[in-house]
N, C-alpha and C positions, 0 to 999 in steps of 0.2 A: 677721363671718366672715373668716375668715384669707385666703380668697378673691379677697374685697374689692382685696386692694393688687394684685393683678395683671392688667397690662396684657391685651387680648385677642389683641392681635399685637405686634408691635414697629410698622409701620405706624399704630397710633396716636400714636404718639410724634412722627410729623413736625409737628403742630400746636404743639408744643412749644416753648418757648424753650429756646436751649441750655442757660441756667441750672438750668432745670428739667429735664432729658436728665444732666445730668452731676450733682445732687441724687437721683432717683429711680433711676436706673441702669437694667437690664434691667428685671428682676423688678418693681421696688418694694418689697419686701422679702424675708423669709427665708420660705417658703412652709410649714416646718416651726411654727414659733413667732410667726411673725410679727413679727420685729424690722425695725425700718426700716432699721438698721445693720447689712448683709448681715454674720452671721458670717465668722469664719476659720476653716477645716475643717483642723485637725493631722492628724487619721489618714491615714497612709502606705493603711491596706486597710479597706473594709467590707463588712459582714457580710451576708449576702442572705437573707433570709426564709424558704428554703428551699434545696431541692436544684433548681437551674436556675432560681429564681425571683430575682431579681437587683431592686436597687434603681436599677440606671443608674449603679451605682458598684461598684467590681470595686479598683481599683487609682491612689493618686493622680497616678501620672504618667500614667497615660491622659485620668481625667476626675476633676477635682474641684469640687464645687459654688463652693467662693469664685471658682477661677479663671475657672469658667462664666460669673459674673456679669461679673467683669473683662471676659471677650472680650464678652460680649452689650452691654455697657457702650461698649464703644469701638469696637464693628462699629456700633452707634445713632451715636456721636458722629460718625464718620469717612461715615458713610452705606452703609455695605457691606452685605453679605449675610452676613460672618460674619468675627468675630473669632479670634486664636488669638496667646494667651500665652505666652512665654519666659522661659529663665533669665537670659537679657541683651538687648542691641541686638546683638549678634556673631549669638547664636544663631540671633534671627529672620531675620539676612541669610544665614546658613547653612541656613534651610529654604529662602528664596527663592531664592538661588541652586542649590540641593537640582532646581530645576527642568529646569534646564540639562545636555543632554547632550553628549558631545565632540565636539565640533567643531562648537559653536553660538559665535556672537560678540556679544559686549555692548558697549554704548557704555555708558560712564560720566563723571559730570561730574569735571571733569579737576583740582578742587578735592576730592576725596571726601577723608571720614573716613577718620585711614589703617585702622584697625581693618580697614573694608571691602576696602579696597585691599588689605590683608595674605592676607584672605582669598585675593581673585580670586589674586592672585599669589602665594601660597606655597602656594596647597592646589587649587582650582579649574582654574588654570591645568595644574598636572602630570596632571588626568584631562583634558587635551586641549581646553579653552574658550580661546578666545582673547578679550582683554582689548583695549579702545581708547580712550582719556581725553581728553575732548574737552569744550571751552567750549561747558555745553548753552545760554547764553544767546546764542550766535551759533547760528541754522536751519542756516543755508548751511553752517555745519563741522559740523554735526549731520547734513546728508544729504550732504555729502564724505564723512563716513568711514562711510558705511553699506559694509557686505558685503552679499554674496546669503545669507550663513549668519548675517546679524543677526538675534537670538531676543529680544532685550532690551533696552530703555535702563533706564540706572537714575540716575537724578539726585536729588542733592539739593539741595533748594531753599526756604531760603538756603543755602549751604555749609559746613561745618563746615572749616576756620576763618576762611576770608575771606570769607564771604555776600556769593557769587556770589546772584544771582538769576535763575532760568528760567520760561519760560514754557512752564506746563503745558497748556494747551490746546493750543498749537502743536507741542509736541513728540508728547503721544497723538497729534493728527491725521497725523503724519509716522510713530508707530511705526505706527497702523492702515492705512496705506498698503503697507508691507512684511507686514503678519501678527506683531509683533514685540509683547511685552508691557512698557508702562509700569510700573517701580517709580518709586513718590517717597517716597524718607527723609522723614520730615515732623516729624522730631526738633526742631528748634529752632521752628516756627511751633504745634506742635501745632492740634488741629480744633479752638480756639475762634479760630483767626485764618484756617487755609487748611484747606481741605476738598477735597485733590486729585482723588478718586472721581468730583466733581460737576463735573471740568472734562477730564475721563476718562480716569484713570490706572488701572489694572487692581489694581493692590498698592500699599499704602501700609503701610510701616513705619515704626517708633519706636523710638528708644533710652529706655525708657520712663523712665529712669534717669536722664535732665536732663528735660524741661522739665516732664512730666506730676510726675513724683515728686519734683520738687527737688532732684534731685542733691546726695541729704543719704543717706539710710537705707534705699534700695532699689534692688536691681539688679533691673531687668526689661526685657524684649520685648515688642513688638508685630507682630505684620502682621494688615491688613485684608485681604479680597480684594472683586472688585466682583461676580461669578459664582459657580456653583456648582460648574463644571468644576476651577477652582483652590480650590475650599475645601476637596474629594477630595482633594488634592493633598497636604495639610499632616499628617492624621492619620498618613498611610504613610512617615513620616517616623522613623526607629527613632534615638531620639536625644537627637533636637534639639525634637520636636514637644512641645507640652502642658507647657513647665520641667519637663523632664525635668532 
């Protein structure tokens, strides 16, 4: 039975080796044919069975089955509650800053990818965010440059390009002290070395485009999230959500 390859939950999967999490993916296979090698779905639009009877697929920049597998694949690996795919590492930092309203203040590691940095400061920064770049692996200039309007640390860790190194436990327990949400880039260690989520970081993102994909033949995005309140968050995103 075609049946067969499919998990009952994702929670079974933590008994797992990660060898075996990052071989069997979400699914475990293609639930249509049953290949172990989850398809790639070309169609742009598909067709619904009826009039309002709909397959769960409507349009591929909203939902597509290969990408589905992707996030279900790497919300298992990363530990989250749920995955979501982009057309770059820029993009997913443009949902995650997507969060941010004006006049919320982020602390960032004071080494960041400029990419990132380009963001905050030529787009984020004019709808009114303020920016503050700071050595996350020093606590104490980490709680100096807090505001009362800090929303967000966002570190990455190691650094992209001098790997700086911060400590992720210390710094969630300082953003949960404010109400502030932990992102960590997780671009260069990827989750078969660090697993930020489990040392409680709220969003983990990826340049999926070095270390997961080789930085050969694919541009892609990641972000995890650890809750459900931020997984709402990413679909209402007109844009940037789903590699659009």
């Amino acid at each position: 039975m075609i049946e067969d390859c499919f998990y009952d939950s994702y929670d079974t999967k933590e008994d797992l080796h990660f060898e075996s999490k990052v071989v069997h993916g979400g699914l475990g296979c293609d639930p249509i044919t049953g290949a172990v090698s989850f398809p790639i779905f070309q169609s742009a639009t598909f067709r619904h069975k009826d009039f309002d009877v709909s397959t769960g697929y409507t349009y591929t920049r909203l939902k597509n089955p290969t990408r589905e597998e992707l996030e279900r694949t790497m919300a298992i690996l990363e530990g989250g509650t749920a995955g979501f795919a982009f057309s770059s590492g820029q993009a997913a930092n443009m949902s995650v800053f997507g969060i941010l309203r004006p006049g919320d203040h982020v602390l960032l590691s004071d080494d960041i990818y400029g990419g990132t940095y380009r963001i905050g400061e030529d787009i984020f920064k004019n709808q009114g965010c303020v920016f503050t770049y700071v050595d996350m692996a020093d606590t104490e200039a980490v709680r100096a440059a807090i505001h009362p309007s800090t929303k967000m640390l966002f570190v990455e860790t190691p650094t992209n390009p001098m790997m700086k190194v911060a400590d992720i436990r210390k710094l969630s327990e300082i953003a949960k002290e404010i109400g502030a949400l932990l992102v960590v880039d997780n671009t260069f260690l990827t989750p078969y070395f660090q697993r930020p989520i489990s040392l409680g970081a709220d969003i983990v993102v990826h340049s999926g485009t070095k270390y997961l994909c080789g930085h050969n033949d694919v541009i892609a995005g990641i972000v995890v999230v650890n809750n459900q309140e931020l997984s709402d968050h990413f679909p209402l995103i007109p844009g940037f959500c789903c590699g659009a």
